[in-house]
N, CA, C and O of each residue as an XYZ file, in Angstrom:
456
protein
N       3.014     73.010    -44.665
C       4.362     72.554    -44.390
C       4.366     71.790    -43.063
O       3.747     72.164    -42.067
N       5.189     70.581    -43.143
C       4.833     69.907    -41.731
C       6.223     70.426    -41.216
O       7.282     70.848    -41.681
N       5.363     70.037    -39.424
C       6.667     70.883    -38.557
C       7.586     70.383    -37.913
O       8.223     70.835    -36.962
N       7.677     69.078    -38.640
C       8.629     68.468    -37.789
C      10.268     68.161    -39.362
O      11.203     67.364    -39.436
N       9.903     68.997    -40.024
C      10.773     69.092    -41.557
C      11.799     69.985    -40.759
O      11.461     70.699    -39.815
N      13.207     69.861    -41.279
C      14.525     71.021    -40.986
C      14.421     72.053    -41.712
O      13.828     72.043    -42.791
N      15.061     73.213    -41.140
C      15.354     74.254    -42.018
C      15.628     73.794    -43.117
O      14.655     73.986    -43.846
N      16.288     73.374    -43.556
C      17.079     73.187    -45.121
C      15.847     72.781    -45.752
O      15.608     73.238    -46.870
N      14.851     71.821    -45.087
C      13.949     70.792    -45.822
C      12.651     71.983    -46.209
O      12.142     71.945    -47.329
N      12.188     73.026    -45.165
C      11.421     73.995    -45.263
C      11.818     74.879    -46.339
O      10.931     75.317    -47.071
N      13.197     75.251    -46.569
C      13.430     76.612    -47.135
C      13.626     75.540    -48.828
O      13.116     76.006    -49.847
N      14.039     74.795    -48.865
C      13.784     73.953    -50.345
C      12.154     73.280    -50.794
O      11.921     73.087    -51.987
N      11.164     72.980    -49.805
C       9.989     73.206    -50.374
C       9.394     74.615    -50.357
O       8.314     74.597    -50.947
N       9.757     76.021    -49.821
C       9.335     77.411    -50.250
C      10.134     77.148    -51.428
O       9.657     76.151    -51.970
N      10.726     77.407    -51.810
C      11.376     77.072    -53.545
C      10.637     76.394    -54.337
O      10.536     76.673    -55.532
N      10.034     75.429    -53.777
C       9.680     74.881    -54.917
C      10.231     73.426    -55.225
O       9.902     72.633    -56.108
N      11.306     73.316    -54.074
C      12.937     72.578    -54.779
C      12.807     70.895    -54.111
O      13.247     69.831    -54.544
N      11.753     71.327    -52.501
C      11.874     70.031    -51.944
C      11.393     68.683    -52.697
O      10.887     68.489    -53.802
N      11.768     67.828    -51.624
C      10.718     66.444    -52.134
C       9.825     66.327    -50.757
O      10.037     67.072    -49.801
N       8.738     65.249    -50.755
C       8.402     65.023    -49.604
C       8.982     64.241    -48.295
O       9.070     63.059    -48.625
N       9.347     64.381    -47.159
C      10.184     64.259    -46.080
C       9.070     62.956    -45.699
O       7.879     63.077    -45.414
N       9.861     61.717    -45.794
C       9.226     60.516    -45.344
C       9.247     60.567    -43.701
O       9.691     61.467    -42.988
N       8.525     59.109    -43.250
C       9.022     58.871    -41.637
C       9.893     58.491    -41.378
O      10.322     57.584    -42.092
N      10.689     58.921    -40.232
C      12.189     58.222    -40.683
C      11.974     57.494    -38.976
O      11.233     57.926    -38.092
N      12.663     56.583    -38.933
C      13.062     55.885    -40.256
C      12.727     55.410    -41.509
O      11.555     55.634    -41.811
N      13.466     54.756    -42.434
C      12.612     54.674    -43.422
C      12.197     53.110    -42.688
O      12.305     52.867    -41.486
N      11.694     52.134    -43.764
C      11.133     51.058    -43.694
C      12.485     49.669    -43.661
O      12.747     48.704    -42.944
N      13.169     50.460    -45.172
C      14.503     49.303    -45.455
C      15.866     50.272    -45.298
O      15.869     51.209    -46.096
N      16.894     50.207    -44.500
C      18.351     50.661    -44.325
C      19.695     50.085    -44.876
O      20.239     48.996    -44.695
N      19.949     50.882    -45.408
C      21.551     50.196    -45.766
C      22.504     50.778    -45.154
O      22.559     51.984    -45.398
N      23.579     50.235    -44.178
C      24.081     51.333    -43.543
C      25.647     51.058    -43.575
O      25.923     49.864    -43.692
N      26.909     52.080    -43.481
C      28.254     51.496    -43.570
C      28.739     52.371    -42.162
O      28.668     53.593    -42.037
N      29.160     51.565    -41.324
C      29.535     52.073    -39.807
C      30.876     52.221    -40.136
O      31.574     51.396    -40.727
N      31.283     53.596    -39.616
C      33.082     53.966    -39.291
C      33.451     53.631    -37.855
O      32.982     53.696    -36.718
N      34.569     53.226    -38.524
C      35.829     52.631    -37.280
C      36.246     53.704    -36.180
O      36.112     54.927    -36.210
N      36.806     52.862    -35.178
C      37.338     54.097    -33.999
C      36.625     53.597    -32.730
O      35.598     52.930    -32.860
N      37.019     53.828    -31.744
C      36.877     53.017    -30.813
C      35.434     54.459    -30.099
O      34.623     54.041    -29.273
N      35.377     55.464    -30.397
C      34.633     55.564    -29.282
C      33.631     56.165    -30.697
O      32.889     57.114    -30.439
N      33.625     55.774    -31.728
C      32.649     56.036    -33.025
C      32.208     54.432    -32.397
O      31.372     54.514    -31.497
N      32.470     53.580    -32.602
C      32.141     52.431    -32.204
C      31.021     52.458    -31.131
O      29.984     51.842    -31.376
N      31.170     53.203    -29.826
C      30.885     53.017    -28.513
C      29.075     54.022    -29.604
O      27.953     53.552    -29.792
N      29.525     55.108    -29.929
C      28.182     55.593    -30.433
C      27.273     55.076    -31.422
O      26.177     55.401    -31.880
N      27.998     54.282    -31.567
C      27.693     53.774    -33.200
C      26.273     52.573    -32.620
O      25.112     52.545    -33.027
N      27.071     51.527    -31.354
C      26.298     50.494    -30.387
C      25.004     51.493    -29.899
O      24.141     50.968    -29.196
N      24.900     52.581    -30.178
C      23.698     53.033    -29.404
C      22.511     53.660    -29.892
O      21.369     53.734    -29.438
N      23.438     54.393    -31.645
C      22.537     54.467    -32.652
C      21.659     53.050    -33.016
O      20.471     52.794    -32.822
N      22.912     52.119    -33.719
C      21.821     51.394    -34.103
C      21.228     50.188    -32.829
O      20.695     49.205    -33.344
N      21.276     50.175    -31.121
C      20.208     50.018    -30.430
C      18.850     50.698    -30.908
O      17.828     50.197    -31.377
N      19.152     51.839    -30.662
C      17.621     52.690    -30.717
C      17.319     52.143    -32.204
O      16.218     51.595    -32.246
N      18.059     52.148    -33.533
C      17.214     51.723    -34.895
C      16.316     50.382    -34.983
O      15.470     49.972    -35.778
N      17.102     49.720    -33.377
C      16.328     48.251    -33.753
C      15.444     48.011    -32.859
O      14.833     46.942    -32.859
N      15.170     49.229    -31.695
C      13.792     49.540    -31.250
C      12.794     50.078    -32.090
O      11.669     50.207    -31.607
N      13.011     50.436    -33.329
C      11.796     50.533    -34.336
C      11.207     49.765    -34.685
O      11.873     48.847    -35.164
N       9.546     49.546    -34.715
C       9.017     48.327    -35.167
C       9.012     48.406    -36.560
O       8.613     49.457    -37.061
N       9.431     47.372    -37.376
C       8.931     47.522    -38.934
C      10.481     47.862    -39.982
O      10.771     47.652    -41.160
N      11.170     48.466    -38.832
C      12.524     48.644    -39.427
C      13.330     47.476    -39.827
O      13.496     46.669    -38.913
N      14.011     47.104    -41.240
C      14.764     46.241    -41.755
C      16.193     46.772    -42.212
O      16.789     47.829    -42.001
N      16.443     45.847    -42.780
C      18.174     46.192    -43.450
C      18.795     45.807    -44.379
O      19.537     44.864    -44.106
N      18.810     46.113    -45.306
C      19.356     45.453    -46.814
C      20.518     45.297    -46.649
O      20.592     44.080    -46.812
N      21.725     45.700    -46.397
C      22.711     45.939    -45.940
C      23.902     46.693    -44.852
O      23.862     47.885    -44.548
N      24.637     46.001    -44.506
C      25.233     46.705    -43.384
C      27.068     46.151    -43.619
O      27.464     45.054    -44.014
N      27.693     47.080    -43.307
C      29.057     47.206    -43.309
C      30.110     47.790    -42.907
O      30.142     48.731    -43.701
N      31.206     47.945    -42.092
C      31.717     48.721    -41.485
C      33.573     48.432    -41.547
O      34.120     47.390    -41.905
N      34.153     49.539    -41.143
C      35.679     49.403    -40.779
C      36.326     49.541    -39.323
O      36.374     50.619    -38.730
N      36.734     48.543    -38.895
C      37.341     48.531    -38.029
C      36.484     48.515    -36.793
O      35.672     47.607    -36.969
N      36.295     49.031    -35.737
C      34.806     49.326    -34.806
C      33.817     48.993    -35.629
O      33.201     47.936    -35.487
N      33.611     49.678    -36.382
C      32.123     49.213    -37.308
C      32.269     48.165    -37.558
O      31.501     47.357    -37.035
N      32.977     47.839    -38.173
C      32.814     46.337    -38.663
C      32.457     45.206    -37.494
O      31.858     44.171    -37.786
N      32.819     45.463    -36.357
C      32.612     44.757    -34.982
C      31.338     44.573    -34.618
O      30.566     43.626    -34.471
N      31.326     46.122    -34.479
C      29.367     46.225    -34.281
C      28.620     46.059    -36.143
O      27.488     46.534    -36.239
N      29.083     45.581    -37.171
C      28.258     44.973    -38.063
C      28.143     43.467    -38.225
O      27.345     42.809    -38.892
N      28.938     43.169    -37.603
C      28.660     41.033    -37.483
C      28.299     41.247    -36.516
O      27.069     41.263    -36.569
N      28.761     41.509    -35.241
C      27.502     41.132    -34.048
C      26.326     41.605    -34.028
O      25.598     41.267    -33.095
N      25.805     42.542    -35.081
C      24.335     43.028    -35.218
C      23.622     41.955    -36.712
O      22.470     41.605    -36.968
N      24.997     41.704    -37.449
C      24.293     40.765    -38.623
C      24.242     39.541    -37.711
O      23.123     39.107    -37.438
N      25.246     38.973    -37.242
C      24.691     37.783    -36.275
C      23.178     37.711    -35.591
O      22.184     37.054    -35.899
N      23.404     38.570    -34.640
C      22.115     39.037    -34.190
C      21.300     38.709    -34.425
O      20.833     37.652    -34.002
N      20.587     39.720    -35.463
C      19.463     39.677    -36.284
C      19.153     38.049    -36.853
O      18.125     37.426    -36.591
N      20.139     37.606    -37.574
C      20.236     36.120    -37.745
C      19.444     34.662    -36.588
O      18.730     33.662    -36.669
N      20.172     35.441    -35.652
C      20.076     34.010    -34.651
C      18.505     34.365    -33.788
O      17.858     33.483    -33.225
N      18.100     35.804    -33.837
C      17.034     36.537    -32.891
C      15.990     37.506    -33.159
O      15.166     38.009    -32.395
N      16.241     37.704    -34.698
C      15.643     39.135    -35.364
C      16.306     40.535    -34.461
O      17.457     40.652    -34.041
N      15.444     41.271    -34.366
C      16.364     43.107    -33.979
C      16.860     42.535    -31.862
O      17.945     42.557    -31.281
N      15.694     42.188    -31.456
C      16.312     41.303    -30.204
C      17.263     40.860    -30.080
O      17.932     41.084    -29.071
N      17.764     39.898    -31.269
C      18.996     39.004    -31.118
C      20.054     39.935    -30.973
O      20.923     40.007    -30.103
N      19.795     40.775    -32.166
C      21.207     42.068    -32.216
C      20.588     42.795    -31.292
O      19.537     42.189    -31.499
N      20.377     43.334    -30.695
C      20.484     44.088    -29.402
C      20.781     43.504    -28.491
O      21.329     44.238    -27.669
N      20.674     42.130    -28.071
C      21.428     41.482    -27.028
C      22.823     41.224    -27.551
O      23.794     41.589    -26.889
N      22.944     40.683    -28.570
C      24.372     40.742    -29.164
C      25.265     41.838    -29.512
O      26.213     41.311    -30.094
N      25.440     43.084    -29.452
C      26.286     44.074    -29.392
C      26.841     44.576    -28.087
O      28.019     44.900    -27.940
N      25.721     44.629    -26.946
C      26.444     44.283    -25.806
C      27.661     43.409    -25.280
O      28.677     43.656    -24.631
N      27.002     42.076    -25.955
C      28.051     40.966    -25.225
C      29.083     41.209    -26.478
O      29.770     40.188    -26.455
N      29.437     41.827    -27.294
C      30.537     41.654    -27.691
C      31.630     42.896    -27.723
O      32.445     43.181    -28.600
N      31.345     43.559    -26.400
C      31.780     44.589    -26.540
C      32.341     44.434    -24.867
O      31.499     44.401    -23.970
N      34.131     44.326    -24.481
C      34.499     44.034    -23.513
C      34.645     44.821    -22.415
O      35.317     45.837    -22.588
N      34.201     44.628    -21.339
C      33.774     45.698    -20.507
C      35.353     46.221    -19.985
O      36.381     45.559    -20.124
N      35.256     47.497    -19.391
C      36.481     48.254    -19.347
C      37.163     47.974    -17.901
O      38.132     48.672    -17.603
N      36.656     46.883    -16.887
C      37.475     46.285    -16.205
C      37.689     44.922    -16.137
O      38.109     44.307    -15.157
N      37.397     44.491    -17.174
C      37.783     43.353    -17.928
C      39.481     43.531    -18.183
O      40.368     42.704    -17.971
N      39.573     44.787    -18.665
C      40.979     44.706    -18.644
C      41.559     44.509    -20.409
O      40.797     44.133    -21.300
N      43.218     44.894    -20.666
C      43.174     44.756    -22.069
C      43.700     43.518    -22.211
O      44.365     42.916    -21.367
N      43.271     43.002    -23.713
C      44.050     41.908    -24.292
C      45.175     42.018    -24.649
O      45.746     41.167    -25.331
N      45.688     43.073    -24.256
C      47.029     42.889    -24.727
C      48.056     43.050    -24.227
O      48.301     44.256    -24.195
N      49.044     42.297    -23.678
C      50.402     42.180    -22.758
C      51.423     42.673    -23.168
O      51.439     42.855    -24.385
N      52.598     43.067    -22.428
C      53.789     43.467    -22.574
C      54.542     42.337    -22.149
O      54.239     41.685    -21.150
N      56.012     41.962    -23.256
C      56.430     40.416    -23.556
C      57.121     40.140    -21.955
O      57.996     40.750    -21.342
N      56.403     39.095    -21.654
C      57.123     38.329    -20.215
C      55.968     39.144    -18.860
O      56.108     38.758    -17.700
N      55.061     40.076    -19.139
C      54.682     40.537    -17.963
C      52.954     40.444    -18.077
O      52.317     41.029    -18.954
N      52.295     39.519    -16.923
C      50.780     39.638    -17.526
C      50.169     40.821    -17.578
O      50.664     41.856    -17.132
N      48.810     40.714    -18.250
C      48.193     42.394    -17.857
C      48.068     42.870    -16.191
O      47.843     42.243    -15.155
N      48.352     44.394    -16.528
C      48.225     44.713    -14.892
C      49.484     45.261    -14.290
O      49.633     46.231    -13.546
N      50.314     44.453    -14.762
C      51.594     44.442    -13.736
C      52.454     45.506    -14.255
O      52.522     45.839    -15.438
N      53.188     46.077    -13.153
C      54.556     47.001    -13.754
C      56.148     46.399    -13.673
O      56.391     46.159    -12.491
N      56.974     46.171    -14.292
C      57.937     46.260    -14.101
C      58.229     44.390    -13.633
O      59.350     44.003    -13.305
Protein backbone atom coordinates (compact mmCIF):
# COMPACT_ATOMS: atom_id res chain seq x y z
CA UNK A 1 0.00 0.00 0.00
CA UNK A 2 1.59 3.32 -0.86
CA UNK A 3 1.82 5.94 1.87
CA UNK A 4 1.09 8.77 0.56
CA UNK A 5 -2.91 7.25 -0.35
CA UNK A 6 -5.88 8.80 2.27
CA UNK A 7 -7.66 6.99 4.68
CA UNK A 8 -10.67 6.50 2.57
CA UNK A 9 -8.20 5.45 -0.40
CA UNK A 10 -6.37 2.76 2.13
CA UNK A 11 -9.47 1.39 3.81
CA UNK A 12 -11.20 0.84 0.04
CA UNK A 13 -8.07 -0.98 -1.32
CA UNK A 14 -8.15 -3.38 2.20
CA UNK A 15 -11.64 -4.18 0.68
CA UNK A 16 -10.74 -4.95 -2.18
CA UNK A 17 -12.89 -1.84 -3.46
CA UNK A 18 -9.99 0.67 -4.44
CA UNK A 19 -8.61 1.67 -7.80
CA UNK A 20 -5.06 2.70 -8.21
CA UNK A 21 -4.31 6.39 -6.79
CA UNK A 22 -2.52 8.19 -9.80
CA UNK A 23 0.06 11.30 -9.42
CA UNK A 24 -1.81 14.06 -8.91
CA UNK A 25 -1.88 16.01 -10.53
CA UNK A 26 -3.18 14.30 -13.20
CA UNK A 27 -1.58 15.09 -16.68
CA UNK A 28 -5.01 16.75 -18.41
CA UNK A 29 -7.64 19.01 -15.98
CA UNK A 30 -10.96 20.14 -16.48
CA UNK A 31 -11.86 22.47 -13.94
CA UNK A 32 -15.23 24.76 -13.03
CA UNK A 33 -14.15 27.65 -10.46
CA UNK A 34 -16.98 29.07 -7.93
CA UNK A 35 -17.79 32.62 -7.56
CA UNK A 36 -17.32 34.88 -4.42
CA UNK A 37 -14.93 37.22 -3.87
CA UNK A 38 -12.65 35.66 -1.37
CA UNK A 39 -13.32 31.85 -3.18
CA UNK A 40 -11.86 33.90 -5.94
CA UNK A 41 -8.81 35.28 -3.87
CA UNK A 42 -8.18 31.20 -3.12
CA UNK A 43 -9.11 30.03 -6.12
CA UNK A 44 -5.84 32.70 -7.79
CA UNK A 45 -3.60 30.57 -5.64
CA UNK A 46 -4.79 27.08 -6.23
CA UNK A 47 -4.57 27.27 -9.69
CA UNK A 48 -0.93 29.42 -9.37
CA UNK A 49 0.54 26.41 -7.72
CA UNK A 50 -1.41 23.95 -10.66
CA UNK A 51 0.51 25.92 -13.23
CA UNK A 52 3.78 25.44 -11.38
CA UNK A 53 3.42 21.80 -12.42
CA UNK A 54 5.50 20.77 -15.23
CA UNK A 55 3.51 18.68 -17.78
CA UNK A 56 0.18 19.86 -16.39
CA UNK A 57 -2.58 20.83 -19.15
CA UNK A 58 -6.28 21.71 -19.38
CA UNK A 59 -9.06 20.58 -21.44
CA UNK A 60 -11.31 22.82 -19.97
CA UNK A 61 -11.95 25.55 -17.59
CA UNK A 62 -15.04 27.54 -16.41
CA UNK A 63 -16.34 29.49 -13.72
CA UNK A 64 -19.20 31.88 -12.05
CA UNK A 65 -18.78 35.05 -11.13
CA UNK A 66 -15.01 35.29 -9.35
CA UNK A 67 -14.31 32.19 -11.18
CA UNK A 68 -15.19 33.14 -14.16
CA UNK A 69 -12.64 36.20 -13.74
CA UNK A 70 -9.88 34.06 -12.76
CA UNK A 71 -10.99 31.60 -15.89
CA UNK A 72 -10.35 34.18 -18.88
CA UNK A 73 -7.44 35.69 -17.33
CA UNK A 74 -5.90 32.17 -16.89
CA UNK A 75 -7.49 31.07 -20.49
CA UNK A 76 -5.97 34.31 -21.80
CA UNK A 77 -2.90 33.56 -20.20
CA UNK A 78 -2.10 30.36 -21.18
CA UNK A 79 -3.00 31.64 -24.78
CA UNK A 80 -0.74 34.61 -25.09
CA UNK A 81 2.31 32.74 -22.64
CA UNK A 82 1.57 29.04 -21.91
CA UNK A 83 1.17 28.37 -17.71
CA UNK A 84 3.69 31.69 -17.41
CA UNK A 85 1.38 33.78 -19.31
CA UNK A 86 -1.51 32.81 -16.82
CA UNK A 87 0.39 33.21 -13.86
CA UNK A 88 1.43 36.59 -14.74
CA UNK A 89 -2.04 37.26 -15.86
CA UNK A 90 -4.23 36.55 -12.77
CA UNK A 91 -2.30 38.86 -10.81
CA UNK A 92 -2.72 41.82 -13.05
CA UNK A 93 -6.25 41.30 -13.20
CA UNK A 94 -7.03 41.29 -9.91
CA UNK A 95 -7.35 45.09 -8.38
CA UNK A 96 -5.29 45.79 -5.63
CA UNK A 97 -7.18 46.82 -2.38
CA UNK A 98 -5.83 50.41 -2.33
CA UNK A 99 -6.61 50.94 -5.61
CA UNK A 100 -9.79 51.63 -4.21
CA UNK A 101 -13.54 50.64 -5.43
CA UNK A 102 -15.08 51.12 -8.78
CA UNK A 103 -17.87 52.06 -7.60
CA UNK A 104 -19.30 55.62 -6.60
CA UNK A 105 -22.10 57.04 -4.78
CA UNK A 106 -24.29 59.45 -7.36
CA UNK A 107 -22.57 63.05 -7.37
CA UNK A 108 -19.66 62.01 -4.85
CA UNK A 109 -16.15 60.51 -6.13
CA UNK A 110 -14.72 57.43 -4.44
CA UNK A 111 -13.39 58.22 -1.00
CA UNK A 112 -15.36 61.03 -0.03
CA UNK A 113 -18.14 61.44 2.69
CA UNK A 114 -20.92 63.52 2.53
Amino acid sequence: MRLDMTLIDKALALLGLGQDVSVWPPDRLSLALQGGGSFGAFTWGVLDRLLEEPGTSFDAISGASAGSVNAVLMASGMIEGGPDGARDALPAGVPSAKEGSSFTVKGRPNGTKN
